[in-house]
N, CA, C and O atoms as a GROMACS GRO file, in nm:
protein
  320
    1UNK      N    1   3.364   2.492   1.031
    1UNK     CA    2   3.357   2.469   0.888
    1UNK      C    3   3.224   2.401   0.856
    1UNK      O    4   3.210   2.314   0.942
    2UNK      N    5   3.129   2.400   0.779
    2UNK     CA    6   3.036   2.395   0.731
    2UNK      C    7   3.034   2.276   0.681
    2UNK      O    8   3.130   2.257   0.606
    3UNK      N    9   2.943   2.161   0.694
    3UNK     CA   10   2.934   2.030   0.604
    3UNK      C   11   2.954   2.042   0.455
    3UNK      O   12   3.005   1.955   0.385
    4UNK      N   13   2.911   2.150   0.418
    4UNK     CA   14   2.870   2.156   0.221
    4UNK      C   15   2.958   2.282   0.185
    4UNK      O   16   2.926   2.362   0.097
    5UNK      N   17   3.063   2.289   0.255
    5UNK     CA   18   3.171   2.392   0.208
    5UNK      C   19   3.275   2.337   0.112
    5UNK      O   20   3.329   2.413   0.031
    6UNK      N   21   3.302   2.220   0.116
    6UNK     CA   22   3.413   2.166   0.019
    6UNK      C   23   3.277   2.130  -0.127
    6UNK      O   24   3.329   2.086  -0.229
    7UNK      N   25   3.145   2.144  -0.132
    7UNK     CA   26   3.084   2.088  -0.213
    7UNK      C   27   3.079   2.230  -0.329
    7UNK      O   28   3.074   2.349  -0.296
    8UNK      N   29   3.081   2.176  -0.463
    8UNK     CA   30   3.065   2.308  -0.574
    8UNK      C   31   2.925   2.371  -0.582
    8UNK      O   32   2.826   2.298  -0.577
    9UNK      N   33   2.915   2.485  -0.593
    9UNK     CA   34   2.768   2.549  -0.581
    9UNK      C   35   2.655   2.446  -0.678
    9UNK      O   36   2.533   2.454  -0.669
   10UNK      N   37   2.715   2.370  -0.750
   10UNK     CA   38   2.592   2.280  -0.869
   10UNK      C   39   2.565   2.167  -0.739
   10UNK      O   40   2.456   2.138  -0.688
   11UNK      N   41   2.688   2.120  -0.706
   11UNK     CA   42   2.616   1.998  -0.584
   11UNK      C   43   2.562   2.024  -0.486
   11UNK      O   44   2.467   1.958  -0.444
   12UNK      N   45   2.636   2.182  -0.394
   12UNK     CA   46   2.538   2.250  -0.338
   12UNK      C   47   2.369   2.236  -0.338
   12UNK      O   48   2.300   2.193  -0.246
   13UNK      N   49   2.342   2.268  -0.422
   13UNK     CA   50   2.211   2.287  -0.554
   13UNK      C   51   2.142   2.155  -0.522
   13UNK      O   52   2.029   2.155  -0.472
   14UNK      N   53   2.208   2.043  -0.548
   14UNK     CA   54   2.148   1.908  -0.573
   14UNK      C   55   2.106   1.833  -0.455
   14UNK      O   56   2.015   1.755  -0.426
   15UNK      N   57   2.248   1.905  -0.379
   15UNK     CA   58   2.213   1.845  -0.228
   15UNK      C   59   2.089   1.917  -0.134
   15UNK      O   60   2.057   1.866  -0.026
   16UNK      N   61   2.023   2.040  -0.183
   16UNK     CA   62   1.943   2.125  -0.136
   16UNK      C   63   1.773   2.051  -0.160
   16UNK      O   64   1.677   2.041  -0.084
   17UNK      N   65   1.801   1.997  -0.348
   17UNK     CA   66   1.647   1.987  -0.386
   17UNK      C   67   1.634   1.805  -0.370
   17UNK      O   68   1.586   1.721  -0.447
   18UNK      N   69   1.694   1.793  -0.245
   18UNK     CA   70   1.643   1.626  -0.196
   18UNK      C   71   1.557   1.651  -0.089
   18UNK      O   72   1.582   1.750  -0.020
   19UNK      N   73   1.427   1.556  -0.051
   19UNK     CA   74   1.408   1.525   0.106
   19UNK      C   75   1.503   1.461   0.208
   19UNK      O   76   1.608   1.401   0.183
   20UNK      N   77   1.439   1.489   0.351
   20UNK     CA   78   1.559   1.425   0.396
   20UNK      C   79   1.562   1.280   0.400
   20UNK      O   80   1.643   1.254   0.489
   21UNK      N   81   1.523   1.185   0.359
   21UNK     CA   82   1.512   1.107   0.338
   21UNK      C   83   1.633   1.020   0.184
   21UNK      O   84   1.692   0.918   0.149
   22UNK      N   85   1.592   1.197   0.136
   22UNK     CA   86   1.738   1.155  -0.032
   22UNK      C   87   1.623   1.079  -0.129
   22UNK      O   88   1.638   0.984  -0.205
   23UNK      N   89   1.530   1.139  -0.105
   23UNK     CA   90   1.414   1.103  -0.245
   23UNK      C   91   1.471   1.282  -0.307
   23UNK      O   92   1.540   1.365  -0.247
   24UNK      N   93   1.415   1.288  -0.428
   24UNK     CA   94   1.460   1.375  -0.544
   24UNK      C   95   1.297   1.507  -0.510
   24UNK      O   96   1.177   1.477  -0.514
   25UNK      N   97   1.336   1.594  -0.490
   25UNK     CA   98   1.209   1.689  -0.452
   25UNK      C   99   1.144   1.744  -0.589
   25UNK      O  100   1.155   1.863  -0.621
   26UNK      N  101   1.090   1.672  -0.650
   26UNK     CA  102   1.046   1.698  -0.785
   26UNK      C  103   0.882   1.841  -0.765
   26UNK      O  104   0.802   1.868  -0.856
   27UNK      N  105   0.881   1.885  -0.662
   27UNK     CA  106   0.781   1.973  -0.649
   27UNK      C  107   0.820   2.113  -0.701
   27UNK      O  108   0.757   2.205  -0.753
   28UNK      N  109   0.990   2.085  -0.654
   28UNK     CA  110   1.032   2.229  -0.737
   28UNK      C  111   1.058   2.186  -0.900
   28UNK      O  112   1.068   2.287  -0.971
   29UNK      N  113   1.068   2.083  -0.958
   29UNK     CA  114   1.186   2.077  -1.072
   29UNK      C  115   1.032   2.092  -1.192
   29UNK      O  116   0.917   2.049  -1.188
   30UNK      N  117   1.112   2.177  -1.291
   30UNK     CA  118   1.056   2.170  -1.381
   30UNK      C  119   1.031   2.069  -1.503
   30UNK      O  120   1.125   2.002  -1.546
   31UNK      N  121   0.848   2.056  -1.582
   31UNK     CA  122   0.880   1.900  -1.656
   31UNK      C  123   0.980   1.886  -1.736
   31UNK      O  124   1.039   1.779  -1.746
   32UNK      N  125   1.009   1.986  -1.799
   32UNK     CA  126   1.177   1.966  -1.879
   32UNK      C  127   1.308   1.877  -1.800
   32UNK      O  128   1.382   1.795  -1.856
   33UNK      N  129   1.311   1.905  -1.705
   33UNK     CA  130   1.397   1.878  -1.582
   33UNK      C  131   1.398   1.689  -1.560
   33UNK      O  132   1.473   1.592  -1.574
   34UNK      N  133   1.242   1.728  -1.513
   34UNK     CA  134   1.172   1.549  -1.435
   34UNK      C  135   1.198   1.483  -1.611
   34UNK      O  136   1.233   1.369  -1.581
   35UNK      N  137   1.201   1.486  -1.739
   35UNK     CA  138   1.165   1.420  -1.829
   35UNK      C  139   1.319   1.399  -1.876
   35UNK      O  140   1.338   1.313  -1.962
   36UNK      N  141   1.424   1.466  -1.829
   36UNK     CA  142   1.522   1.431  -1.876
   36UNK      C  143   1.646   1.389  -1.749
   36UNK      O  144   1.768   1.384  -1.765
   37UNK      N  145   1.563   1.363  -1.618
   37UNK     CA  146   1.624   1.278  -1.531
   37UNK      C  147   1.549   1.147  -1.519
   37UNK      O  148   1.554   1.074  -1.420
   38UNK      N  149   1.454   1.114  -1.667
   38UNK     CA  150   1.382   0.981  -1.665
   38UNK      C  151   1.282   1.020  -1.568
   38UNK      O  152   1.353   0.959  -1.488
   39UNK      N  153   1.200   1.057  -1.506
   39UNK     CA  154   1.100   1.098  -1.393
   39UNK      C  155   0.989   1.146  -1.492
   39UNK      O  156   1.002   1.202  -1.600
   40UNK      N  157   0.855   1.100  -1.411
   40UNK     CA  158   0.749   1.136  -1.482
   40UNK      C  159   0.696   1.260  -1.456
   40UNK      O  160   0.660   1.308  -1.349
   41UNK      N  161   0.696   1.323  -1.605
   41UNK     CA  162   0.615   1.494  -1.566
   41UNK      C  163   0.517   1.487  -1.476
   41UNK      O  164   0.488   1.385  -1.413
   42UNK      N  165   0.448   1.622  -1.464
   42UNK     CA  166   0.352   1.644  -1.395
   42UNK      C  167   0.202   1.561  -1.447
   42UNK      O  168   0.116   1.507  -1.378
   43UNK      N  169   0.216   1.578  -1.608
   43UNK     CA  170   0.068   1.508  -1.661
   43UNK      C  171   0.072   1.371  -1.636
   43UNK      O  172  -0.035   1.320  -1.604
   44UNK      N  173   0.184   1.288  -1.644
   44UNK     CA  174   0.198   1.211  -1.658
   44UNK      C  175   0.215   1.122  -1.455
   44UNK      O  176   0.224   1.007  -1.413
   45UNK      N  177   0.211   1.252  -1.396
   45UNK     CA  178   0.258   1.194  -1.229
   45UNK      C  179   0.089   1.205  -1.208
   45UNK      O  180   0.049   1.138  -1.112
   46UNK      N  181   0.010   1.262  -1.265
   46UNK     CA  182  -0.124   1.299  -1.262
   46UNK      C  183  -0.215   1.212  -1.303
   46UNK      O  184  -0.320   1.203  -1.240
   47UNK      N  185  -0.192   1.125  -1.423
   47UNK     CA  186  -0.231   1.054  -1.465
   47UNK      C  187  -0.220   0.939  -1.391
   47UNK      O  188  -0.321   0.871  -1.371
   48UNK      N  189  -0.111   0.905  -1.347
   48UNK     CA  190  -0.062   0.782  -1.263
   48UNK      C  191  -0.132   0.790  -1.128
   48UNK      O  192  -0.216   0.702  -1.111
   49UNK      N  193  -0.117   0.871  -1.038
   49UNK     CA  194  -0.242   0.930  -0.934
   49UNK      C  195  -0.364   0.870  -0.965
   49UNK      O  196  -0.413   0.795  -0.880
   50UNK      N  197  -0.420   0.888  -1.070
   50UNK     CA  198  -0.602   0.871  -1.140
   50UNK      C  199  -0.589   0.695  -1.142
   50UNK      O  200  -0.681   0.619  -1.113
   51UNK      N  201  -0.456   0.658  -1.181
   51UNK     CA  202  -0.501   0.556  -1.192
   51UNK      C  203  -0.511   0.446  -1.037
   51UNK      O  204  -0.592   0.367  -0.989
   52UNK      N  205  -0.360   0.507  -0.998
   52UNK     CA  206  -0.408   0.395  -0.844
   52UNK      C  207  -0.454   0.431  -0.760
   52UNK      O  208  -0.405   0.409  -0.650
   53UNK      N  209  -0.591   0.517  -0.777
   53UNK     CA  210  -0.710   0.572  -0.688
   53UNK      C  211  -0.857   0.521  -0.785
   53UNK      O  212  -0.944   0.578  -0.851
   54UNK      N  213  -0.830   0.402  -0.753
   54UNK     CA  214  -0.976   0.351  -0.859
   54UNK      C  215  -1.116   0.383  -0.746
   54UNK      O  216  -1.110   0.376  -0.623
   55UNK      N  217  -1.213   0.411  -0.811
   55UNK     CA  218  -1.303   0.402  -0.732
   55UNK      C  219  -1.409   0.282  -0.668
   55UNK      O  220  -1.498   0.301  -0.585
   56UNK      N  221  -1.370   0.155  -0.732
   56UNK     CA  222  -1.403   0.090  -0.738
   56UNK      C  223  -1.312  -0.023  -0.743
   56UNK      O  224  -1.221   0.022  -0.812
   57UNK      N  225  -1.275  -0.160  -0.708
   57UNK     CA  226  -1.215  -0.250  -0.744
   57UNK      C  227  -1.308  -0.372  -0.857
   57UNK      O  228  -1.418  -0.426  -0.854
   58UNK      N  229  -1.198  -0.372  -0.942
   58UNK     CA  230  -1.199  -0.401  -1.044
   58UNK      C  231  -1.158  -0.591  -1.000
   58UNK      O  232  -1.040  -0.621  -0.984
   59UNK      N  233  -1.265  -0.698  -0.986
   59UNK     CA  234  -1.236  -0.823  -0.979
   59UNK      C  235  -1.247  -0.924  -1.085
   59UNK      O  236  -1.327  -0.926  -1.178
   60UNK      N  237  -1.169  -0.995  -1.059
   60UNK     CA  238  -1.151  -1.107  -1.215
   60UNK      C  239  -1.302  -1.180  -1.176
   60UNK      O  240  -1.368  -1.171  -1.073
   61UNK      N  241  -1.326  -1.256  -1.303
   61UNK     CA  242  -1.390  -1.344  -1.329
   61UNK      C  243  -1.405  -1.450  -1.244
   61UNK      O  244  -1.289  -1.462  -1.204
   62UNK      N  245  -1.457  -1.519  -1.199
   62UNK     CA  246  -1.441  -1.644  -1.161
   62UNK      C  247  -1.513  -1.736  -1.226
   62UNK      O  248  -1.636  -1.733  -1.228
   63UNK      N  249  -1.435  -1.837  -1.291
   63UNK     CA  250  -1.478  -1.977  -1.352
   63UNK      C  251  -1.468  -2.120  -1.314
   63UNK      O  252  -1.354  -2.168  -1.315
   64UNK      N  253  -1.586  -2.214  -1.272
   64UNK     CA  254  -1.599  -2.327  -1.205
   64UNK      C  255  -1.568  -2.406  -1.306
   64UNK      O  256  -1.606  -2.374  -1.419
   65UNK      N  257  -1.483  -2.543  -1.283
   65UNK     CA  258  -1.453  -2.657  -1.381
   65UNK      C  259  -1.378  -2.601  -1.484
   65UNK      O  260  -1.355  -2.482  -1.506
   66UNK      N  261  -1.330  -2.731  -1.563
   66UNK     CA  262  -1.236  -2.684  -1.707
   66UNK      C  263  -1.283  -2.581  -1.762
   66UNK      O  264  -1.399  -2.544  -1.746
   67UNK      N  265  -1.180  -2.509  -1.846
   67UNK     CA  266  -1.208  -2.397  -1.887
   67UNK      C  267  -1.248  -2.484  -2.011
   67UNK      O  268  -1.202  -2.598  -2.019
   68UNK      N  269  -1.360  -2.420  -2.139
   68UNK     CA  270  -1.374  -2.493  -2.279
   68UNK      C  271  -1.257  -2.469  -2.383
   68UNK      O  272  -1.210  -2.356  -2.398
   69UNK      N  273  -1.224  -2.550  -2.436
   69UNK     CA  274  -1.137  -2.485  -2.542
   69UNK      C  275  -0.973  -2.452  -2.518
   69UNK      O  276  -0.897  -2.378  -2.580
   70UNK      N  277  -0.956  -2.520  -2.428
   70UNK     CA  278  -0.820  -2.492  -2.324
   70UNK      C  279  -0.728  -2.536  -2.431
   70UNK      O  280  -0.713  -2.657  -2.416
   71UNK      N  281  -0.658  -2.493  -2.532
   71UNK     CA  282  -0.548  -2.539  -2.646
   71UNK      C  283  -0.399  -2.602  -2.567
   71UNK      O  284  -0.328  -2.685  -2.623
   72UNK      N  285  -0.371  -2.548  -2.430
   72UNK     CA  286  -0.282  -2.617  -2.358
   72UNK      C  287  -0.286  -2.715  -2.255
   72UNK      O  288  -0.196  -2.760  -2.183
   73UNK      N  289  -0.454  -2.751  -2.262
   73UNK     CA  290  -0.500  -2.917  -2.224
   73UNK      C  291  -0.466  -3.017  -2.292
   73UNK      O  292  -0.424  -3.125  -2.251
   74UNK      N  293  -0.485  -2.978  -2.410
   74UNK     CA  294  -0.528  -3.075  -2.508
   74UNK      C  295  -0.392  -3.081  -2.594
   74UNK      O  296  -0.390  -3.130  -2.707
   75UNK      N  297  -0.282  -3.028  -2.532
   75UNK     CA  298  -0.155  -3.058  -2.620
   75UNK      C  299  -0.075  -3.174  -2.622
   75UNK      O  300  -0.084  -3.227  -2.511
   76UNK      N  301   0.002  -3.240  -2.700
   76UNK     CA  302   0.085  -3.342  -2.654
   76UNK      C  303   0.192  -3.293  -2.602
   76UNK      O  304   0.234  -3.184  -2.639
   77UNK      N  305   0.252  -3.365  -2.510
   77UNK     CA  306   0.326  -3.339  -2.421
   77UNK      C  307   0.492  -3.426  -2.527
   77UNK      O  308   0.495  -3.545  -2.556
   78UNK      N  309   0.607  -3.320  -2.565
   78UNK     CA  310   0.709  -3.400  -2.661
   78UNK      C  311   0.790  -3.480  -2.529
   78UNK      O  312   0.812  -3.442  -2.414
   79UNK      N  313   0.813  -3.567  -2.578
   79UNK     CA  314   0.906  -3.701  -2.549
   79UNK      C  315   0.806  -3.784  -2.470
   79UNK      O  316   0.856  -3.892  -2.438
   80UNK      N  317   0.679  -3.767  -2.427
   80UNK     CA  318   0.609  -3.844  -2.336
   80UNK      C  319   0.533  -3.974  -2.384
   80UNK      O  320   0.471  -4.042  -2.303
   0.00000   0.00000   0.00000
């Protein structure tokens, strides 16, 4: 008897378009599909790609001593 014989041809189906791992194989699913299982379309899986492949790193500022103008230095502190 077959593991996926008691399963209905739709779960069949569902159980087919996973890795084996049981991530969701969105290579077949169409964006209609990915946008209404909450999953990001293709433009949008594309876009996301572009972004965490910077070519460059992007580093903060660095500032020595008080910052000027700090409005939460200079606050009173209530009940103190």
């Amino acid at each position: 008897m077959s593991a996926h014989s008691w399963l209905s041809p739709a779960q069949q189906a569902a159980a087919a378009a996973r890795h084996r791992e049981g991530r969701l194989d969105t290579s077949r699913m169409s964006n209609r599909l990915r946008r209404a299982l909450g999953l990001m379309d293709r433009q949008q899986a594309a876009e996301h790609e572009r972004l965490t492949v910077l070519p460059h790193a992007r580093l903060a500022e660095r500032v020595r001593g008080p910052v000027p103008d700090d409005i939460w230095a200079a606050a009173e502190v209530p009940g103190a």
